[in-house]
N, C-alpha and C positions, 0 to 999 in steps of 0.2 A: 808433444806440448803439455799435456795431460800430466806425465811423469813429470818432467820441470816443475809446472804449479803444485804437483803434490810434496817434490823434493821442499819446494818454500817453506811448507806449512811444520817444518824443522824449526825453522827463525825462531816461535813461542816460544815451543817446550825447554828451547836449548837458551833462552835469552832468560827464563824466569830461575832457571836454577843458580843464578849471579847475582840475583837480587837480595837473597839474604845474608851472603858473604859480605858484601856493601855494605849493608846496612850496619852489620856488626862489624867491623872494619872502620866506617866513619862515625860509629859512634865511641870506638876506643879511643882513635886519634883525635876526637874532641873534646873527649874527656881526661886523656893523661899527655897523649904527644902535642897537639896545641897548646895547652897552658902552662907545660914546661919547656915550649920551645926548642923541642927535639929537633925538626923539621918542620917545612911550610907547606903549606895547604898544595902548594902547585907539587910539589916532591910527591903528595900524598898521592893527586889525582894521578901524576904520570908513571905512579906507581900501580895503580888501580889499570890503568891500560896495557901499562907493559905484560903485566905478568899473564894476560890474556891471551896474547896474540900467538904464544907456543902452542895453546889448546888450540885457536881457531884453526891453524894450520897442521896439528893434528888430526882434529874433526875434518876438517875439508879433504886430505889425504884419504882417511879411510871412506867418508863418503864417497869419493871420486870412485877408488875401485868395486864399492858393492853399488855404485848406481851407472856410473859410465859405464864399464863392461858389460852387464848383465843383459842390459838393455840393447845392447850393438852397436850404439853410435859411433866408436871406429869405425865401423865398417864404413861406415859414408864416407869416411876420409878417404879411402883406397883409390877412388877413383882421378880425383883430382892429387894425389901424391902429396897427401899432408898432415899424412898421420902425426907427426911426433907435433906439429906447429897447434893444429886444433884439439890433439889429448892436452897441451900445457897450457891452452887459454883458458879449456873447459874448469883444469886444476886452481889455475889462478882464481879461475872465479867463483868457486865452490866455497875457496881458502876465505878471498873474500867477503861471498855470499855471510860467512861465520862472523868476520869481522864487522860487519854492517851489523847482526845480528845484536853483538858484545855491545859496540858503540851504541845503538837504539836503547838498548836497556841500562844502560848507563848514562845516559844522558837524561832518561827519565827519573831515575832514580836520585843522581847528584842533590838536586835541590829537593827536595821530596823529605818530607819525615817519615810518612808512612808505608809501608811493603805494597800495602794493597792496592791504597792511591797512583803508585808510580807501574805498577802491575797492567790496571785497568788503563791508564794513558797511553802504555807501550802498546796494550791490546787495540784498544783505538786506532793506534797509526798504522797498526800491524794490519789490522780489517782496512783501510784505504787504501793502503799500498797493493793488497790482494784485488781489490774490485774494482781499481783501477787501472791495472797493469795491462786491460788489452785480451787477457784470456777468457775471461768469462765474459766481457762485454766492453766492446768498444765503443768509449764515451763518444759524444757529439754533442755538439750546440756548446752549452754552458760547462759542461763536464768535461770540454777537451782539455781545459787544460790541465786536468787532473792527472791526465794519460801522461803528458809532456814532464810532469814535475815528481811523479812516483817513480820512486827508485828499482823497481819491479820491473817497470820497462823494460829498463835496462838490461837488467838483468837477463830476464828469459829469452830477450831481444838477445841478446850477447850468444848466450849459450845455447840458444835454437840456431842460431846461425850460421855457430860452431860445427854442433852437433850434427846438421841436416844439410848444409850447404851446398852447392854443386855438388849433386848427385843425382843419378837419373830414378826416375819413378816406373815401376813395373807392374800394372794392373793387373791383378787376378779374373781367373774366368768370367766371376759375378762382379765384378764393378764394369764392362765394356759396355759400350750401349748402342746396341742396333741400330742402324740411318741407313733405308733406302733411298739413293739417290736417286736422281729423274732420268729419265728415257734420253738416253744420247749422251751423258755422264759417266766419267769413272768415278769414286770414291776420292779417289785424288783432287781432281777439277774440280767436285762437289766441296769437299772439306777444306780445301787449302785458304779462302779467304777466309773462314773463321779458323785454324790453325794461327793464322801468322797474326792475330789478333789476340786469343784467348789462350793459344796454345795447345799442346796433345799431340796424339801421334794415333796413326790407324793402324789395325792390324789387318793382314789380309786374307781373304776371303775366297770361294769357289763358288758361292752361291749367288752374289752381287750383290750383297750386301757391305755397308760398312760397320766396323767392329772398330769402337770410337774409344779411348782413352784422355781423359780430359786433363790428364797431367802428365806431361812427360819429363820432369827435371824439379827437386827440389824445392828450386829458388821462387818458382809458381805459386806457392803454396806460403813460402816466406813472406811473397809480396801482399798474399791475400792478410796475412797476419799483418804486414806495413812495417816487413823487417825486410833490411837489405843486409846482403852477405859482405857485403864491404867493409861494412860500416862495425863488425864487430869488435874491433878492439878499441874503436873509437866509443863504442857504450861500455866495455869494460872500465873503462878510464875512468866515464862520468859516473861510476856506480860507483869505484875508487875514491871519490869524491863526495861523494854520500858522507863516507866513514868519517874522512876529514871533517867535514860540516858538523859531524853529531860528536865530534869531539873538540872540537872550537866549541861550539854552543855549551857541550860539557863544562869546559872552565870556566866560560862567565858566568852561568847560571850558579854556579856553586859558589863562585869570587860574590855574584850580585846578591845572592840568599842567604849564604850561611858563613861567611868570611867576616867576624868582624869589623866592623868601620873606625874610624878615627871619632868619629862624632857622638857614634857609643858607646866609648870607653869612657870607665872612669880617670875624672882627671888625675894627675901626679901629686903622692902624699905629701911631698913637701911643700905643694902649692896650699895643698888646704891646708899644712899646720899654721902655715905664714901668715893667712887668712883667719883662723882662727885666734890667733896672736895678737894681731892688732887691733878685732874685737874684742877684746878683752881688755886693751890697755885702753883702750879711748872710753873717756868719762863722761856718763851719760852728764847733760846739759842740766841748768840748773835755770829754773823759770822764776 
């Protein structure tokens, strides 16, 4: 889980370095390709996204093999036989993770003049999205719904899911925890009605002791996070969705701030000469 929130904290670094291409990029095209009418502002922006998306899916590529493998997370896959389906969700969503990144910092920046201004707002969203997500602190009361609406969720929701899913858990020596049971009890009888409730598994023993494992499988540990393993490509989706959002918002905010309007244009020179003209011929009054 740990690794996951650290892989995020990429989003920044990797989203501020686009920020100054932008800015010098939208201020050429307002200054020469705008006002000679080369192309239109909507050309501009869905040029500014396109030529992104090769990187993100580059970045997300090599992240995948210096952070998927190293760490093991195939291996979880083996057991339930689905290596190649949860290595290509985890890829998708890394690939992703990148594109959400692009879109946040361009969305910020669109209407924005200044580097620094749209900088400090991306950082803003970027800090709520992190404190909200579930890992460092699960909201409640007034803050739940902050949980529900960060795209973070999702995310790590998605790719812990992926990553960790059906698979069984094997406690080492020092995590098991000794439980004598009562007089006329096996370990079994003793344990089995909080088992089938909290879950674990017992090791067994010579002494008559129970040797207690308080997770045996994965999905125990998902639900304590308030992730289900079903559900992950169903939050891939809605983090898919994110992207879209913050590139919808992109074009209006840029159409609504920095586009021109018909209202603040000056009017047509022929209008004002014709204006001019016949103030000039009309004879001022004679009193």
């Amino acid at each position: 889980m740990l690794s996951v929130f650290m892989y995020s904290v990429l989003l920044l670094a990797y989203g501020d370095q686009i920020l100054p291409y932008f800015i010098e990029q939208r201020s050429l095209y307002e200054v020469r390709e705008r006002p000679s009418k080369t192309f239109g502002w909507v050309i501009f922006i869905a040029s500014q996204i396109t030529v992104e998306i090769p990187w993100a899916v580059l970045c997300g590529t090599i992240g995948f093999f210096c952070w998927y493998y190293p760490i093991g997370l195939e291996h979880n896959a083996h057991t339930s036989s689905e290596v190649h389906e949860r290595g290509g969700l985890t890829w998708l969503l890394l690939c992703t993770f990148f594109l959400y990144g692009i879109s946040l910092i361009q969305m910020c920046v669109s209407a924005i003049e200044l580097e620094d201004n749209a900088a400090n707002l991306a950082t803003l969203m970027f800090t709520m999205c992190l404190n909200f997500c579930g890992v460092l602190y699960f909201p409640t009361g007034f803050w739940s719904f902050m949980y529900r609406v960060s795209p973070f969720t999702y995310f790590i929701g998605s790719v812990l899911a992926a990553g960790l899913g059906n698979s069984h858990v094997a406690c080492s020596e020092k995590e098991f925890s000794t439980i004598v049971p009562p007089s006329g009890q096996t370990c079994q009888e003793y344990m089995e009605p909080y088992i089938s409730q909290a879950c674990g598994y017992l090791k067994d023993t010579n002494d008559g002791s129970c040797q207690f494992c308080s997770m045996s499988d994965t999905n125990v540990y998902l639900k304590s996070m308030h992730i289900e393993y079903d559900k992950r490509w169903r939050n891939w989706g809605i983090f898919l969705c994110y992207v879209a959002v913050n590139w919808s918002v992109m074009f209006f905010v840029y159409w609504l701030f920095r586009v021109p309007k018909k209202n603040d244009r000056v009017q047509d020179e022929s209008t004002l000469k014709s204006k001019a003209l016949v103030n000039v011929d009309e004879k001022p009054e004679v009193k």
